[in-house]
N, C-alpha and C positions, 0 to 999 in steps of 0.2 A: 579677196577670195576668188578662185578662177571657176567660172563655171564648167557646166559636165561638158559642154564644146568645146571649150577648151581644152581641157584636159585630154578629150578624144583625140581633137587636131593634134597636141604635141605628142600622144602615145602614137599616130600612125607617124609622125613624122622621125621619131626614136627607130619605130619598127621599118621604116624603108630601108634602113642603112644598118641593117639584122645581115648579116651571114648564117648559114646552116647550123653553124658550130654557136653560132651566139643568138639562134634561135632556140636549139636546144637548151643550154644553159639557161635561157632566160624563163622556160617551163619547169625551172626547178623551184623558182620563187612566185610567189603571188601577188607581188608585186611590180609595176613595170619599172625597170631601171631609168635612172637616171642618165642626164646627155651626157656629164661627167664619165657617168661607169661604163656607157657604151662606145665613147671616143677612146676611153682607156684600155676597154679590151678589144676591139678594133685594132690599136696599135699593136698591142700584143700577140693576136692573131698575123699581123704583117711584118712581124719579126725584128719589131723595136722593143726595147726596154721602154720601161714609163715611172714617172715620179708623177704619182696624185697626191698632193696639199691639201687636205679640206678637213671641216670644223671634225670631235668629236661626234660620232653618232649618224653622220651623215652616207655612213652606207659606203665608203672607201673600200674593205677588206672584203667587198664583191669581186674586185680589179682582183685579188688574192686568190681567189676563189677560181675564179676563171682560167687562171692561169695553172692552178690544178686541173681542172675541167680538159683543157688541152693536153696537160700530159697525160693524162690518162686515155683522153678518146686518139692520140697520135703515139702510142707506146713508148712513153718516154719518163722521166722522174721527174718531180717537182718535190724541193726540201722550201719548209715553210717556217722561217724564223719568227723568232719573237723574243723580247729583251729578258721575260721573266718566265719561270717555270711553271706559273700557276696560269698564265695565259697559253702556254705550251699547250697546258692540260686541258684546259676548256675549248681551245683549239681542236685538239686532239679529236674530244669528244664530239664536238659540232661535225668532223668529217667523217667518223666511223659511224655516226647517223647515217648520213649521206651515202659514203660509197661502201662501206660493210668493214670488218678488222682486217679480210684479208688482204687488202688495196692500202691501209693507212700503218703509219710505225710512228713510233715515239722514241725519241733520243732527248736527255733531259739532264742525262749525269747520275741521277734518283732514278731513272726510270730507261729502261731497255725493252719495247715493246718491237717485233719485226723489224726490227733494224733496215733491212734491202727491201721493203714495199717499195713500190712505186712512189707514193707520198709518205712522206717521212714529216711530223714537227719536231723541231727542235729549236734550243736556245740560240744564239748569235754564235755563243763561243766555241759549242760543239762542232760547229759546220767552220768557225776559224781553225781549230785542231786538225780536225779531218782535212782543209785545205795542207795545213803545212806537214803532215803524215803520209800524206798524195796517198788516203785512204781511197783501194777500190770499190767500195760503196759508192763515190763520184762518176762513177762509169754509167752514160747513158742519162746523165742529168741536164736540163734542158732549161729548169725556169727556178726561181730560187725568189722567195716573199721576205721580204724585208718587211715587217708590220712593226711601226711606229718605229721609224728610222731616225726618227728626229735623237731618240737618245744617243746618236755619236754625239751630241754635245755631252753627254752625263762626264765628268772628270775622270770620275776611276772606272767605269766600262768603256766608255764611248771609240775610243781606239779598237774597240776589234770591230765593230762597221765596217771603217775604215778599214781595215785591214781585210776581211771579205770580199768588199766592192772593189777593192785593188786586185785581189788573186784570183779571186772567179776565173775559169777558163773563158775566150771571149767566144765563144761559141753559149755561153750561156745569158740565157735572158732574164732582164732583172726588172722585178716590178718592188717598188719602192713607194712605201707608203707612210704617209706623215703628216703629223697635224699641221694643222694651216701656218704656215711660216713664211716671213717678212722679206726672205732672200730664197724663196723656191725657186726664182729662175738662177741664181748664183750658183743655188746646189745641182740643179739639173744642167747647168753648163758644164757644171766638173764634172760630173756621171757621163757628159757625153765624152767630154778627154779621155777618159779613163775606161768607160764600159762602149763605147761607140751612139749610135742611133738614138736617142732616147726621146721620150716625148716625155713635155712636161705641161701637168693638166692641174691647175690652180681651180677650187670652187669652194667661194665664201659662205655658196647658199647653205642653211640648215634647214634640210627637209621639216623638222616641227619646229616655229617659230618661239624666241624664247623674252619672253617678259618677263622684265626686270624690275624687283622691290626693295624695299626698306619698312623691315618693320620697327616702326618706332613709337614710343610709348603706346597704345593701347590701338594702335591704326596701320594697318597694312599700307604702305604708302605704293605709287605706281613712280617706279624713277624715274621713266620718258613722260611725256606727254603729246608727244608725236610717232607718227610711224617709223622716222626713218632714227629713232633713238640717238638725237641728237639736242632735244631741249628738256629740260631738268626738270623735275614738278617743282611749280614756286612754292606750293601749298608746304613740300619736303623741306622746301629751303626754308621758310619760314618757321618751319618747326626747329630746326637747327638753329636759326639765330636768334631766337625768342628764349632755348635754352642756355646759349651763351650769356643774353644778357641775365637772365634769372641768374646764374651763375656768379656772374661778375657785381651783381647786386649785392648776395647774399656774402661775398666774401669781403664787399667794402663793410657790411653790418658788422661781421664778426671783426677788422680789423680795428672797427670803430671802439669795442669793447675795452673795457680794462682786462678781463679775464678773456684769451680767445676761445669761442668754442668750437669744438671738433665739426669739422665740417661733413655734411651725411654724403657718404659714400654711394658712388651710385649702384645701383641692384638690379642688373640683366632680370628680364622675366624669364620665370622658371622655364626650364627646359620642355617640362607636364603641358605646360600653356601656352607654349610655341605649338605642340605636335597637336595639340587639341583644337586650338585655333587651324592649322591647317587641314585637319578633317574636316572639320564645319564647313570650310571653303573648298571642299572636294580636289587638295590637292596633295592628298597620299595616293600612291608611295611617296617616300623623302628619306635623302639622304643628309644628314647633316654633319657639313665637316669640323671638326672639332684638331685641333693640331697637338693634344698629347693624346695618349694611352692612357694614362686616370681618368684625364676628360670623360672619355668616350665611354668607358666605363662606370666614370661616376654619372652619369646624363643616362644610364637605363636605369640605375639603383635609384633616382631623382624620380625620374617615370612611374617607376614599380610602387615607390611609396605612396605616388600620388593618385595610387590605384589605377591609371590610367590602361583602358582596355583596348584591342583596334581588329580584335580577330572575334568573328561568333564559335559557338561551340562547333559548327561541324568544322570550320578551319583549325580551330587545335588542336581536334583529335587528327587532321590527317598531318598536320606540323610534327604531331608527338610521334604516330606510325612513320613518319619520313624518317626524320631523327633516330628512332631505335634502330631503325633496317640501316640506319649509315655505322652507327658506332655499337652495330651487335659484336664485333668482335675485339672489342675494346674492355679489358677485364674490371669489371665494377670498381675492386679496388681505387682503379688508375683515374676511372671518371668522378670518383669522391673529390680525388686530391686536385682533378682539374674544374672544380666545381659544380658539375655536372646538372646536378637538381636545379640549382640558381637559374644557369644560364636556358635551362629548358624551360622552365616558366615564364622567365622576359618571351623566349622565343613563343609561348603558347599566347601571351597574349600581344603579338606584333610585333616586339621589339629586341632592336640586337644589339650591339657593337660589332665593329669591325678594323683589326690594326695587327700590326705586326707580329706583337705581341702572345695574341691564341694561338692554341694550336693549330695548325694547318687542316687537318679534320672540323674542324669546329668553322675556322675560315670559309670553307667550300661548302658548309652545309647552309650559311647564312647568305650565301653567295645563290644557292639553289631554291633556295627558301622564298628568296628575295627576288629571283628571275619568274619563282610562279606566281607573284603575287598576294602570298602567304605572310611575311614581314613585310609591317607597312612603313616604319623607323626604323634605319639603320643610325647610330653614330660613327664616322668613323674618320680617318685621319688621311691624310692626302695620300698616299698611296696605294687609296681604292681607285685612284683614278687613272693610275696608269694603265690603261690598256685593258684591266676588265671589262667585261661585254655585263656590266650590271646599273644599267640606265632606271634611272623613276623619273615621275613626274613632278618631281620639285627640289632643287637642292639650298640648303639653307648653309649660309657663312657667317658661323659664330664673331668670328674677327680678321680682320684684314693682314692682322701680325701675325707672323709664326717666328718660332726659332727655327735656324740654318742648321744649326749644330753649334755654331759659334756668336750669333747675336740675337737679338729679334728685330727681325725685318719686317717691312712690307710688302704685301704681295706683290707680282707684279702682273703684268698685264697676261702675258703670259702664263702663269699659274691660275689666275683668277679665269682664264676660259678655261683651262684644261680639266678646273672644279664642276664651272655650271655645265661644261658641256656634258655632265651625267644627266642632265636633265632633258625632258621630252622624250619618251619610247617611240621609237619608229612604227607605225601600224597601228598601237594602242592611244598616243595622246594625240590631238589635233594642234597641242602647243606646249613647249617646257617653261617650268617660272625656277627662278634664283631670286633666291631671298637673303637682305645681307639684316644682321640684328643690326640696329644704331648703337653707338656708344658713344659718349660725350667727347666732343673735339672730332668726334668723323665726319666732313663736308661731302654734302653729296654730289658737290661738281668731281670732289675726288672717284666717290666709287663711279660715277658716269663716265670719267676718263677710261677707269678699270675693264668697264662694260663695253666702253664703244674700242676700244683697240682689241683689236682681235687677234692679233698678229704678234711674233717675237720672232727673234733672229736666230736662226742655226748657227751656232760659232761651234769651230774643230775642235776635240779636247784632246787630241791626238797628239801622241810623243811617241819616240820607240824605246821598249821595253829592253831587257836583258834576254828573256823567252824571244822575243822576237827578231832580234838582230841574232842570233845562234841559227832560228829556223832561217832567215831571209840569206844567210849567209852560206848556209848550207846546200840549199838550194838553187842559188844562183851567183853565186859569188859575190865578193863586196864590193866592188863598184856596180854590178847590176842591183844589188838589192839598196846599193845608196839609191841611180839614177829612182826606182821604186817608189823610196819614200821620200822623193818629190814631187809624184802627183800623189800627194793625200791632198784632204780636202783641207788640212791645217796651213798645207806651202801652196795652196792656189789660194786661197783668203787671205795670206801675207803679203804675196804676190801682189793682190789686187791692192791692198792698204800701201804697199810701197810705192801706188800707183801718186793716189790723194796726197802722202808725203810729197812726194818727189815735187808734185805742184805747188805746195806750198814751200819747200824750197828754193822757188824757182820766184816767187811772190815774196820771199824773204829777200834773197838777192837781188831782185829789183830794187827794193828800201834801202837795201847798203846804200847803194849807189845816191839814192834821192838825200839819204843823211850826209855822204859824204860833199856831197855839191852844198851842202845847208852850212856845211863845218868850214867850205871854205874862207882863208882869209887870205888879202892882200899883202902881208908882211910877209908871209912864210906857212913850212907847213903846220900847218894847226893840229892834224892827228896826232905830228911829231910831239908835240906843246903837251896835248891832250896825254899822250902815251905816258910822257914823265910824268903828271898831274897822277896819275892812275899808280904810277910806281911809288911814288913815293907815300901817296896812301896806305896802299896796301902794305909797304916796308915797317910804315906806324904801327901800321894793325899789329905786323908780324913780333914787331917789339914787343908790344903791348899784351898780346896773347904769351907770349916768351916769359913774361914777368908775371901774370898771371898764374902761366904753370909753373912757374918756379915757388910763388907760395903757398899754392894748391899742394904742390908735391910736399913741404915743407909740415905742412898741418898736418898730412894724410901721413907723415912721419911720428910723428908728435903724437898723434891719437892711437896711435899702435901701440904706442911704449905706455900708455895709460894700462891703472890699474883697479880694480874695484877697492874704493874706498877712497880716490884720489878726487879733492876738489877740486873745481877747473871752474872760469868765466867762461860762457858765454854772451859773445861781443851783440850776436845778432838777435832780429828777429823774436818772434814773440814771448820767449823763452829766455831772453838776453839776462843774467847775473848769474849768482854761485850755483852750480850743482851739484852733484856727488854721481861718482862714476858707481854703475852697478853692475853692469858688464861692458867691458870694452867692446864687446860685437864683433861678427864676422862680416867681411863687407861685402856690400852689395855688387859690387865689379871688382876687381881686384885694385884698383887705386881710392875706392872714395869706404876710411874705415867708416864706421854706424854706431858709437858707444849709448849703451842704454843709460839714463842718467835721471833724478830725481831731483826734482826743479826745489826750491823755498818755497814755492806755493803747493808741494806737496803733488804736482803731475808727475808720473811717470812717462818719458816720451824718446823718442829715436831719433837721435841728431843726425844730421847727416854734413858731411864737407863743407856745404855753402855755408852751412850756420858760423864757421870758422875765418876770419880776414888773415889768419896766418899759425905760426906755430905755438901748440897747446903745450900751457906749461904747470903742474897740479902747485895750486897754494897751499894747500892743508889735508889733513888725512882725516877720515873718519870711521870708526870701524863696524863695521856693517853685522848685526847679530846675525848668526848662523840661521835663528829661528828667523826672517824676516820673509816677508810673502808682499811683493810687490801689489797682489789683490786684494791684500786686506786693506782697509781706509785707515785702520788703527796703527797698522805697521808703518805705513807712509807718514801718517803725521807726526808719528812719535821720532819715524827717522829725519822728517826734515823740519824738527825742533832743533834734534840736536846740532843739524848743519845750520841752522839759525847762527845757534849758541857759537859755534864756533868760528864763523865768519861776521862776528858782530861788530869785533873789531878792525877786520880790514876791508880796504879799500879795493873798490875791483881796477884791476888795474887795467890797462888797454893792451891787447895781444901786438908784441912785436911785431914791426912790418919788417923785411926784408930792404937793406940800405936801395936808394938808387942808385944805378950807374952813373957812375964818375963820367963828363964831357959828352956830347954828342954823337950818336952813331955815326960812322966816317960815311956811310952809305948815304944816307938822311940828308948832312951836310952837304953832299957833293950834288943829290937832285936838286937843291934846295939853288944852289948856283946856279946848274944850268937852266931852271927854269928861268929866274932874274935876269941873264944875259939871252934869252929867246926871243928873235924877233915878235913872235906874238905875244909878249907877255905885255907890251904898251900896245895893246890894240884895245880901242874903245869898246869895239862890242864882243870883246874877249868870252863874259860869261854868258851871252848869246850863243857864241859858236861853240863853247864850252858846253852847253845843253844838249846840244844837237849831237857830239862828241861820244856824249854820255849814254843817247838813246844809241847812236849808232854799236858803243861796247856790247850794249847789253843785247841787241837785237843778234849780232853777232855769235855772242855764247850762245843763243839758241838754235840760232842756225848750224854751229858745230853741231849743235845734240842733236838735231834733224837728220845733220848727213848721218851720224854714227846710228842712227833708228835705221835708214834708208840701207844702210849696210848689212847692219845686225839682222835687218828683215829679210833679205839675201838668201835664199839658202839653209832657213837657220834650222831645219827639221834633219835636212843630210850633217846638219853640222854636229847635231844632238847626236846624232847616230856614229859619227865618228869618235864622240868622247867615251860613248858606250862600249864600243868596239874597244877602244883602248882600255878599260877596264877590266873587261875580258880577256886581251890579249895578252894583261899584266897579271893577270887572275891561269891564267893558263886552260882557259877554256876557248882560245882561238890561238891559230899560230898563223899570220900571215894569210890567207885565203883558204886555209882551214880550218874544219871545225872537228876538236879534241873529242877523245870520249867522254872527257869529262862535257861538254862542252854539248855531245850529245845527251846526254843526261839533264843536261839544265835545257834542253829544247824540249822535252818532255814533260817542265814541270810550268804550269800556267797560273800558280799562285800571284797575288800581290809579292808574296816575297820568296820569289821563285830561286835568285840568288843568294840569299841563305839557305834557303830548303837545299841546294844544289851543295855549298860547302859540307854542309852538314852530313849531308851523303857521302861527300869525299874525306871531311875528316873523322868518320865513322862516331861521332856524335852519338848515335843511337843503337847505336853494336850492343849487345847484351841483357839491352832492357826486355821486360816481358811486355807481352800486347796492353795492359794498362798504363805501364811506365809510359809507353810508346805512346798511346792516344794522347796521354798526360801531355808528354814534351809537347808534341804537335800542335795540339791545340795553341799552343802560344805565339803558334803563326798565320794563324787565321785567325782569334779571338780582337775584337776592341772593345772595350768598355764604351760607355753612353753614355760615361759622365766620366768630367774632367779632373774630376777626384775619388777616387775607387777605393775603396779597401784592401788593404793592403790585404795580398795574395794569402791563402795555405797551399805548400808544397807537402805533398804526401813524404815522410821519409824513406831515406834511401837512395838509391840513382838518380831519382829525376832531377833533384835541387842540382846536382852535381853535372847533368847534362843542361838543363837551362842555363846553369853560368857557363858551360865552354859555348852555346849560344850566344848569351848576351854577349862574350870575350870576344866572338866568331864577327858579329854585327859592327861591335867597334874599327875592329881592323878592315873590315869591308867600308867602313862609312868614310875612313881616313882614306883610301883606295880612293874614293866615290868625290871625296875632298879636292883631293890632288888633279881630279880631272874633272871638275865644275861638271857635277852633277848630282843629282838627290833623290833617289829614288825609295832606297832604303826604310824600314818603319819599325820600332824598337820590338821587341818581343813582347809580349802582351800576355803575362800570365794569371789573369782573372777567369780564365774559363778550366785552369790546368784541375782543379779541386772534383769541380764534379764530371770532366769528364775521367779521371781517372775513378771515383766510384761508380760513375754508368758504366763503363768498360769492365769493372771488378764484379757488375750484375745486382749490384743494389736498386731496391727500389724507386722510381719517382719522386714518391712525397720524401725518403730520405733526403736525396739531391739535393732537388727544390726548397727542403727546410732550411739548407745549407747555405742557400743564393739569395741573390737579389733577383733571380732572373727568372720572367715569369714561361710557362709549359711553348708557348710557342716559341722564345727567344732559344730554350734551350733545344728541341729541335730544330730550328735554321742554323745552329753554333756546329750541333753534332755533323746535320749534313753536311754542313763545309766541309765537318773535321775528315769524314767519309772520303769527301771528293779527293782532298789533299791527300789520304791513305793512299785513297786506291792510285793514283799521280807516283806516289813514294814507290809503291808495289812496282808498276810496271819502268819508273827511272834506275832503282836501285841494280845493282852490280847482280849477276845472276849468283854468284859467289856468295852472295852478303845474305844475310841471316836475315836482315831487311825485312825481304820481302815477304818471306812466311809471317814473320810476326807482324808485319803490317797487313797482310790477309787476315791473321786472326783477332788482331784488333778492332778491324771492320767489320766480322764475324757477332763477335763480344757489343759492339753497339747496334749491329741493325735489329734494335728488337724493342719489343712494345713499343709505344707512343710513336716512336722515330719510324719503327717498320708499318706502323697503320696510316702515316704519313704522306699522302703522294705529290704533296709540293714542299718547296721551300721558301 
């Protein structure tokens, strides 16, 4: 703890090296900044860009801040991105405090607030569009915020960063701001190639220090036991391995048993008794991250039953006045069907959720709730932590796993700070705590790993697009907009990786050489020896696979011409004697058939190729009742009585093999010579040099696939770009170094599947539909399901089924396109949202909809506004001729309303 002389000496030594303009600024806060934030805007005062790296919460987006401060006190603009729209908006808000509505704008895509202020927020992509429109709104622009830059790694955003930080005029200054990462001087080396001057200010410190726990069974544990959190509590460890062995005890008991018993499952403590426990220990607020949307919602309905209270009466009533004066113009109807009473009670007595899922209103108000210190428990799901400014004093981590989308993984170091670092308020707490719950098999050297890396690596996710190579093409022609997209930050990271290749190539072909000196022999050359040894292996192999697939093909003949009802052996495998064919089956690849078949012991089971050593030939027929039901047990056994009965008397016979070839391969033969007449074949320590032979092969095949890495890393972002180009150029939306009207048309549209939205335009796809039809279609090109098994779609009748299939028709021959020139962009059509938003667009009710879905009030406003953004995109690319555009205004017209229009994020 630093004393007050302390603290005095470093505040006069911060304030020596104050300028007038960051003397000012610095009387805007009540706090004195940090050396970080004043080395940072220093820079930027002196006409350098700057990358600051530092923890969550640590007061970074001052650098942000400052850099507005200057355009405005030097008559200039400052546009202030940010990755997501609800940070836009809170953004937003924090500056029209500050310097009043008529100095600050809003550009969001949802939201058009003075567009040409001086300070403008907006998203990433807005200020990417505007760059490639050479929008004059960019007139007179000086500093440009990049807050939380780090997401150019994100896969399907992270490309337009990059594509920003590339275009920027170089007359503009860029402050760049990002959580603490493991390659901040890699990335501010590219910033300087690319944007010139840049400083780069790395700071680990977290202004409120954060202790780390584990609560495990009935005991708050301390996971360091030292300052510098690098020794484990034994006390924690020993709690861990004391439940292992209880564990491994009670399962030798049950194993012991004649009868086993079910083993007791272990039972997290309630949710009630976590948030309870943390009051007692004075450390609400807390946010606790829970990784689904039921979670987080079923963990306030756990609370609420368990009575649990956290707010006194005068904090409810002004929870309840906040709450009414935000959703007074939200019609009672609409707040029944989005729960409304429910969720205002958790709210009255402390408790929220918070996730994707709610609506966007309800989102912002538990976000406000929560910044005053009115909810004391939030639950909510990892993407509170992007970037919102809604810090508490403790955040708890249900479990270390989440699903990706595609498996359940473990956190990584990397996620696990970007979690706790909600923890500690700046100003209010003197220290943040992260709390992980134990769960059986979690070692706490693991979460300490978790804890003490603080760091992860910025990798590019950057590719070029179809939208992008039209705008880059248009603009500068196609060798300048190649040269371009090779300074992304994607071809300077390959770049450097072909570096570390290149060296170990160079350590590979050292070893050649040391193997080859090891292989020598006396008699002769020995590679030579060695090389025939190799050929005529592999020539075995090649027989041997040849015969192989010869009675592979043979069977997989044979089981095709089967029929239900045809008795057949099975030679192999678990299932080996008589079966009876019940369906010959469609196969699983087009070579290997699958027949369904019904064993003598009464299984029903799926054969597959291997189960066969050659070709299937039926011994007897059995005729299979109409009424039979594979499910029934009684059906099964009564049918594989009768295949008893009827194979009682034969014999199973063994599946033909395929004759072998008559004489010796002539190839086979003739190695077989020359190895016996090779001087090295009478050398004594033949299988010595023989070894060495062998490592040297195989060292070798690796070293090819080195160089061909070393190659393929080359370039490979201008190379993407050229496969692109040609796609285009077979598509008819580039001719040679120009760019087609069609061509302009797809520069205008910034979808994910901006090259079908673009045919679709061209082959009038959507000519005649009304504004419902229309939203209908469209939707199918921004919609994804959230599960990998969806219900199968309702198409309203009439046009639209008939416009999704020239769609889906539209996609395939674009993917074949996409084929032909090694690339993949493309994403099928996705018609799970086409139902309701064609009744929201026809002016039906909410809770109709929503009866309809699976999708809960907030999913379906984020679906609408995409569907919104994509209209209005369609409006301004569509042919001024084309019918298009009216009906896609009134489409737009037809959904911006209730729910969606009281909506101001996405």
């Amino acid at each position: 703890m630093t004393t007050p002389a302390e603290r005095y000496a470093a505040s006069r030594r911060r304030m020596a090296g104050y300028t007038p303009a960051l003397t000012d600024f610095q009387s805007l806060y009540d706090f004195d900044l940090d050396f970080f934030q004043v080395d940072a805007c220093r820079a930027l005062e002196n006409g350098h860009g700057v990358l600051v790296a530092a923890p969550t919460g640590s007061g970074k987006t001052v650098v942000g801040e400052f850099a507005v401060h200057l355009a405005l006190a030097n008559g200039q603009k400052c546009f202030y991105t940010t990755p997501i729209k609800a940070l836009s908006n809170q953004k937003y808000a924090d500056l029209v405090r500050r310097y009043g509505t008529d100095k600050v704008g809003l550009l969001t895509g949802d939201n058009t607030i003075n567009g040409e202020a001086p300070i403008v927020v907006m998203t990433t992509e807005v200020l990417r569009n505007m760059l490639y429109a050479s929008s004059p709104t960019l007139s007179g622009l000086a500093y440009v915020v990049m807050d939380e830059v780090h997401y150019l790694a994100d896969r399907f955003r992270g490309a337009v960063w990059e594509e920003v930080i590339i275009h920027l005029p170089d007359s503009v200054r860029l402050a760049a701001l990002s959580a603490t990462v493991s390659n901040a001087e890699e990335f501010g080396e590219w910033l300087q190639e690319v944007r010139g001057d840049t400083t780069v200010i790395v700071d680990e410190h977290r202004p409120v220090p954060l202790w780390q726990h584990m609560l495990a069974g009935n005991r708050l544990y301390d996971l360091f036991v030292d300052d510098e959190h690098t020794k484990v509590n034994p006390a924690l460890r020993r709690f861990a391995l004391d439940d292992l062995r209880r564990t491994k005890v009670n399962q030798g008991r049950r194993s012991g048993r004649r009868r086993e018993a079910r083993p007791q499952r272990f039972r997290p403590p309630a949710r009630s008794d976590v948030i309870d426990r943390l009051d007692r220990a004075g450390l609400l607020p807390a946010i606790t991250f829970i990784f689904s949307r039921a979670g987080c919602d079923a963990a306030v309905e756990q609370c609420m039953y368990a009575g649990l209270r956290l707010t006194s009466m005068e904090e409810a009533e002004e929870i309840r006045a906040h709450v009414e004066e935000r959703v007074a113009d939200i019609p009672r109807e609409d707040l029944d069907v989005l729960g409304y009473r429910t969720w205002l009670a958790a709210l009255e007595r402390g408790l929220a959720a918070h996730h994707a899922g709610m609506l966007p209103t309800f989102k912002e108000i538990v976000e406000e709730l929560f910044t005053e210190g009115l909810i004391k428990a939030v639950f909510a799901t990892e993407t509170l932590a992007l970037g919102i400014n809604m810090p508490a004093r403790t955040v708890v981590i249900e479990r270390l796993v989440k699903w990706n989308g595609e498996t359940h993984a473990d956190l990584t170091p990397g996620e696990y700070t970007q979690l706790t670092g909600r923890a500690g308020r700046r100003g209010i707490d003197v220290e943040g705590h992260a709390v992980v719950l134990w769960t059986p098999g979690v070692d706490p050297g693991s979460v300490a790993g978790l804890a003490g890396t603080r760091t992860y690596p910025l990798n590019s996710s950057f590719r070029p697009s179809y939208n992008m190579a039209v705008n880059l093409v248009g603009q500068f022609g196609r060798e300048r907009a190649r040269t371009l997209l090779e300074e992304s930050f994607a071809q300077f990271q390959a770049d450097r990786a072909v570096v570390g290749l290149a060296r170990q190539l160079r350590r590979n072909e050292e070893a050649l050489e040391g193997y080859l000196e090891a292989a020598t022999c006396h008699l002769g050359d020995f590679m030579e020896y060695a090389r025939l040894r190799r050929r005529l292996s592999d020539r075995e192999k090649e027989i041997a696979r040849a015969r192989s697939g010869a009675q592979r093909a043979d069977a997989a003949r044979s089981l095709e011409r089967l029929r239900p009802g045809d008795v057949i052996v099975v030679p192999n495998g678990r299932w080996a004697g008589f079966a009876l064919v019940l369906e010959p089956g469609a196969a699983k690849r087009v070579d290997d058939p699958s027949p369904l078949v019904l064993t003598v012991n009464r299984q029903v089971k799926q054969l597959a190729l291997m189960d066969f050593r050659g070709p299937v030939e039926p011994v007897e027929r059995v005729r299979i009742p109409a009424s039979f039901s594979r499910k029934s047990p009684q059906h099964r056994r009564d049918l594989a009585s009768t295949l008893r009965t009827k194979t009682a008397g034969l014999d199973a016979p063994r599946p033909a093999r395929r004759p072998e070839p008559a004489g010796e391969d002539p190839e086979i033969k003739e190695l077989r010579r020359r190895l016996r007449e090779h001087p090295c074949h009478g050398c004594a320590e033949r299988e010595d040099h023989a070894r060495w032979a062998e490592r040297y092969f195989r060292l070798e095949r690796e070293t090819a696939d080195l160089r061909r890495r070393v190659e393929g890393r080359s370039q490979v972002i201008a190379r993407t770009f050229d496969r692109v180009c040609a796609v285009l150029q077979q598509l008819g939306y580039l001719e040679d170094e120009r760019v087609t009207d069609a061509g302009r048309r797809l520069g205008r549209l910034y979808s994910e599947s901006d090259l079908l939205t673009a045919e679709c335009l061209r082959e009038n796809v959507w000519e005649g539909l009304d504004a419902a039809e229309l939203a209908a279609t469209v939707s199918a090109l921004v919609y994804e399901s959230r599960t990998d098994d969806p219900k199968a779609p309702r198409i309203p009748a009439g046009p639209v089924g008939e416009a999704l299939a020239n769609m889906v028709s539209l996609a395939d021959d674009l993917r074949e396109v996409e084929r032909d020139h090694r690339v993949a962009f493309l994403r099928d059509p996705d018609m799970g949202f086409v139902w309701a938003a064609y009744r929201w667009a026809r002016g039906h009710q909410l809770d109709a909809v929503l009866s309809e879905t699976d999708l809960t009030a907030g999913d379906f406003v984020r679906w609408v506004k995409q569907l919104l953004d994509l209209l209005g995109q369609i409006a301004e690319a569509a042919p001024r001729d084309s019918g298009i555009r009216g009906t896609a205004g009134k489409a737009m017209d037809a959904m911006r309303r209730g729910v969606v229009a009281y909506s101001s994020v996405a």
